[in-house]
C-alpha positions in Angstrom: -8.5 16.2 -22.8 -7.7 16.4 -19.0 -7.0 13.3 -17.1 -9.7 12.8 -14.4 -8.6 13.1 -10.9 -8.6 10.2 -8.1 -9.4 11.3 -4.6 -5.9 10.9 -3.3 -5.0 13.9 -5.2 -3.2 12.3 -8.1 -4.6 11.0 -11.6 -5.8 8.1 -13.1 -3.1 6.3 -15.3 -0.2 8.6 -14.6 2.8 7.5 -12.1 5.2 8.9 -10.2 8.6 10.0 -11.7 7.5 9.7 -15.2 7.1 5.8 -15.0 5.0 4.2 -17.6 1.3 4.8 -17.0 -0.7 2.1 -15.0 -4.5 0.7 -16.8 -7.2 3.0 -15.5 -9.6 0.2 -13.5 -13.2 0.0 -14.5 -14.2 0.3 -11.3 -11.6 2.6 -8.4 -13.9 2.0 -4.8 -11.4 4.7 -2.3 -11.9 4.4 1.7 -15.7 4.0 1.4 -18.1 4.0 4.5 -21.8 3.0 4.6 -23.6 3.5 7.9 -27.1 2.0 9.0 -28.3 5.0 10.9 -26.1 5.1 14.0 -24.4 1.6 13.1 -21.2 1.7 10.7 -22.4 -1.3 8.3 -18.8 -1.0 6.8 -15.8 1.2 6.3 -12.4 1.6 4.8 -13.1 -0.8 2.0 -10.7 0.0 -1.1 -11.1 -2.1 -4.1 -10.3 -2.3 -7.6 -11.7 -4.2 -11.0 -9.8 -3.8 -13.8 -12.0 -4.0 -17.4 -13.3 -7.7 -18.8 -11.9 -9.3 -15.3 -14.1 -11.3 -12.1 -13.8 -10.3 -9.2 -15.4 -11.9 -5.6 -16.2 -10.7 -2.6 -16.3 -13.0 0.0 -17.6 -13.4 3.5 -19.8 -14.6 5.9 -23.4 -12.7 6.9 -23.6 -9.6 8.2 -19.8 -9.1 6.6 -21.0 -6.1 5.0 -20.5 -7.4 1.2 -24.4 -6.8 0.1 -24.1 -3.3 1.4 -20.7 -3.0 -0.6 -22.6 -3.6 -3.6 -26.0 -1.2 -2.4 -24.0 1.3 -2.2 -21.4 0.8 -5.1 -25.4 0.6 -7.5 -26.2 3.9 -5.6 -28.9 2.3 -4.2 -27.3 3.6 -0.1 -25.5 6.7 0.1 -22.1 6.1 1.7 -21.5 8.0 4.5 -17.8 9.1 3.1 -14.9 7.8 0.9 -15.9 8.1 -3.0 -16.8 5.6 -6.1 -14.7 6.0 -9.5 -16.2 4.2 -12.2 -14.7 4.7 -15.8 -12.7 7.8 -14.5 -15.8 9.4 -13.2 -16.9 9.9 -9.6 -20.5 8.7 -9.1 -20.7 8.1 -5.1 -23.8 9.9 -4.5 -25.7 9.6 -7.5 -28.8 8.0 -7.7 -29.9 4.6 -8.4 -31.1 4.7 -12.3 -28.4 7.4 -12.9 -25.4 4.7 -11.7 -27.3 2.1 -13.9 -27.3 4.2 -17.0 -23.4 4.6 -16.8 -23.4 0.8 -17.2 -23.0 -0.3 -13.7 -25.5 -2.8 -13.1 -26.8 -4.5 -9.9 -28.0 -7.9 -10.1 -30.1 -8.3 -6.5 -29.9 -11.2 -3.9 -33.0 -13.3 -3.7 -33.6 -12.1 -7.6 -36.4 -10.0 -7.4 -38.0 -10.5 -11.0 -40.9 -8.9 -11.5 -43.6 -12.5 -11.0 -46.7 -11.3 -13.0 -44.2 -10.6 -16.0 -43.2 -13.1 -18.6 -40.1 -14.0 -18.5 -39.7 -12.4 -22.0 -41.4 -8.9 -20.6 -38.7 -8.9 -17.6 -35.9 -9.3 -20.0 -37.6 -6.2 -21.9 -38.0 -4.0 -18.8 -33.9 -4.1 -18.6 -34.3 -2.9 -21.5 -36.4 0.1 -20.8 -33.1 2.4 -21.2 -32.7 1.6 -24.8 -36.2 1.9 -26.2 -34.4 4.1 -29.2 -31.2 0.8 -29.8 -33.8 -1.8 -31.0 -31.0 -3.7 -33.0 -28.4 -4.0 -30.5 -31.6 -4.8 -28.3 -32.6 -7.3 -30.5 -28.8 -8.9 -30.4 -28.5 -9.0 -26.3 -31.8 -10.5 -26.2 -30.5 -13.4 -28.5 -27.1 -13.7 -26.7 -29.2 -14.1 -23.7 -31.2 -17.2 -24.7 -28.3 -18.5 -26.3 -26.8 -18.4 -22.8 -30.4 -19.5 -21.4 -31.6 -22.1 -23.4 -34.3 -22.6 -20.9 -35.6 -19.2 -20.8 -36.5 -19.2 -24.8 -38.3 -22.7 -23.5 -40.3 -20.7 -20.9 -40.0 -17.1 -22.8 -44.4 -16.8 -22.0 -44.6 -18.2 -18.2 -45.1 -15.8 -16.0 -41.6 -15.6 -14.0 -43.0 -16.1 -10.6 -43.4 -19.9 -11.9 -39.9 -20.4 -12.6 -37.4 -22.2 -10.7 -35.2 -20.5 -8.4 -32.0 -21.3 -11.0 -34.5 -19.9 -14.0 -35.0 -16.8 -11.9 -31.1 -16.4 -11.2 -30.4 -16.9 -14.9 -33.7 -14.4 -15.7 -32.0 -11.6 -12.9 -28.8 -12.1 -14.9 -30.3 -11.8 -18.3 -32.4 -8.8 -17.8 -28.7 -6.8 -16.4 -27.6 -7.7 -19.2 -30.0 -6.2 -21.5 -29.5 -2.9 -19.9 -26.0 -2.8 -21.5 -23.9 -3.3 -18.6 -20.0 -2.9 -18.8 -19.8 -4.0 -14.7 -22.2 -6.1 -13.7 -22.4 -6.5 -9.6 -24.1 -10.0 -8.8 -25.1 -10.6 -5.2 -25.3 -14.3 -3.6 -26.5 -15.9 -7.4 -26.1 -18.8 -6.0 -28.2 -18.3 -3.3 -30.6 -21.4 -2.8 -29.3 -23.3 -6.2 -28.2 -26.8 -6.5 -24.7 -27.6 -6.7 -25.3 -28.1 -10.5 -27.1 -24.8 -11.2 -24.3 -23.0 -9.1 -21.9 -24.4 -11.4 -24.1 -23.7 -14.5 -24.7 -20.2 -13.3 -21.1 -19.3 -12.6 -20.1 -20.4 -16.1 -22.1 -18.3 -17.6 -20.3 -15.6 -15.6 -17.0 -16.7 -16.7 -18.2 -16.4 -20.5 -19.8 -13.1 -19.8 -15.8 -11.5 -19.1 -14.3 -13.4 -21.9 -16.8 -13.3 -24.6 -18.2 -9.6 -23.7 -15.5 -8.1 -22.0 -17.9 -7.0 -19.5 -16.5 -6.8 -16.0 -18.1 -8.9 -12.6 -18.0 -8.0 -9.1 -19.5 -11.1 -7.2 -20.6 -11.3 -3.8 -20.5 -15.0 -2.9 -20.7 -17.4 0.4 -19.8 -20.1 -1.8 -15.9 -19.6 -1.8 -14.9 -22.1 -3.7 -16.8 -22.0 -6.7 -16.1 -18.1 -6.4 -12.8 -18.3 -6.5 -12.1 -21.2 -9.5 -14.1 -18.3 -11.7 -12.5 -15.0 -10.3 -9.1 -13.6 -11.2 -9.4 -11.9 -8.0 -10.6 -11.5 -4.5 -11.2 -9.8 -1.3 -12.2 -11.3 2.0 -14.9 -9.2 4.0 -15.1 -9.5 7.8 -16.9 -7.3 10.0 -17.3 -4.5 7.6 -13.5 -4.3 6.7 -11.5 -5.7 3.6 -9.0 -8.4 5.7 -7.2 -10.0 3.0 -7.1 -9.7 -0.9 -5.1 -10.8 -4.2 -5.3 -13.4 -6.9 -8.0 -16.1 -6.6 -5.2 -18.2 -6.4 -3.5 -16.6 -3.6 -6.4 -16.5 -1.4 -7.0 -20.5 -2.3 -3.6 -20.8 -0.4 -3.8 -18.4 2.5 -4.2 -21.3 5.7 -7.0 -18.7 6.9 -9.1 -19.1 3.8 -8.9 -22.3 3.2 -9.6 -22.9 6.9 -12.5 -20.5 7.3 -14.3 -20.9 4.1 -13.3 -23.8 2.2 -13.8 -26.3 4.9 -10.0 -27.3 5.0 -7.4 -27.4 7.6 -4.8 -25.2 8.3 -2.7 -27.8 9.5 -3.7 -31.8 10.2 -3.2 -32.7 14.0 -3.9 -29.1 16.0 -6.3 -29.5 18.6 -9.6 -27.4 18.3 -8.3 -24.5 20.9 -5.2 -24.7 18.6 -6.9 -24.2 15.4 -9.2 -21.5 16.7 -6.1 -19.6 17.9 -4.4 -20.1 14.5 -8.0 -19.2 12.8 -8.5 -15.4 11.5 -4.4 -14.1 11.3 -5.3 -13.2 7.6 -2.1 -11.0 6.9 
């Protein structure tokens, strides 16, 4: 069986000079560009996640990360550069097609469906696999053992659940559609400290217990980055810095700009700013 090809001419897994082969990632993003009409929303991002790891993407608004993930779920159509997902190119595919292959987009702002019970959204992400009942039948109870309060509230129509309940019903029904990358925008997006930290567990377990990979776009850096392995900073469109999660917590520009702490105690505030956004 032939290797698949990456963009840059070369192939997946084989190195240079007959060095032993590097892991094929999950997920292989190459120079990609996503315009807004005449506006370039975001370009040159390369970006990698290797299988059963967390990766976050942080940034402020308007960095271009939700787009990163629009495109990525095939919901935009990047203006150039190309997506890799398990050795297969699938920039430019449509929306349901991307899903099918596994890679699954989990919305900002949720978007469950409000008229459903909370047990009928769960099934609709399950629409794919009307013909895999069993393993159906096994996600759905992995997901209320996750959920606990979602078997509580399995009949209520979803538009009556909490914000966090939503988050946790968004997560669920990706789930049931049999992910192996799961790309979650903001989930923390208006949730208590508490249910952030409840949420992002659940994240965490879903890498070590499934295996199944996360790309998270978060504001909250540092809850993002105690439950990534990895990381990449957004600004303006463009990847600025990237590495372990615990090499970004010790960059002076990270830790300045979106964990609230100080570069260095005793700058003035024209001092700081000038130090502020050096990021390599």
């Amino acid at each position: 069986m032939s290797v698949p090809g990456r963009p840059d001419g070369g192939r997946f897994g084989a190195a240079p000079g007959g060095a032993a082969a590097t892991p094929l990632p999950l997920l292989d993003v190459r120079n990609l560009e996503t315009w807004y009409g005449p506006v370039v929303a975001m370009q040159g991002i390369n970006l990698q996640v290797p299988r059963g790891r967390v990766v976050a993407v942080l940034g402020a608004n308007g960095a271009g990360k939700s787009t990163l993930l629009n495109t990525l779920a095939g919901v935009i159509d990047p203006f150039k550069g190309s997506v890799w997902f398990e050795g297969e190119r699938i920039d430019g595919l449509d929306a349901d097609a991307v899903c099918r292959r596994g890679l699954v987009l989990v919305p900002e702002g949720r978007q469950v469906y409000p008229f459903l019970s909370a047990r009928d959204n769960l099934a609709m992400g399950a629409y794919a696999r009307r013909r895999d009942a069993d393993r159906v039948r096994d996600d759905l109870a992995r997901v209320f053992g996750w959920f606990p309060r979602l078997l509580e509230r399995e009949a209520q129509p979803a538009g009556l659940l909490s914000g966090g309940e939503q988050q946790m019903l968004a997560i669920g029904r990706a789930w049931m559609s049999a992910p192996r990358l799961l790309l979650l925008d903001e989930p923390s997006l208006g949730l208590s400290p508490l249910l952030t930290h409840e949420i992002f567990g659940i994240v965490g377990r879903i890498a070590r217990e499934a295996g199944v990979a996360v790309l998270v776009v978060e504001q909250n850096a540092a809850v993002a980055l105690r439950t990534a392995d990895e990381g990449y900073v957004m600004e303006l469109g463009r990847i600025v810095a990237a590495g372990t999660s615990e090499a970004l917590s010790a960059k002076s520009d990270v830790r300045e700009s979106y964990l609230g702490l100080r570069a260095a105690q005793g700058l003035s505030g024209q001092q700081r700013w000038r130090r502020r956004k050096t990021w390599r």
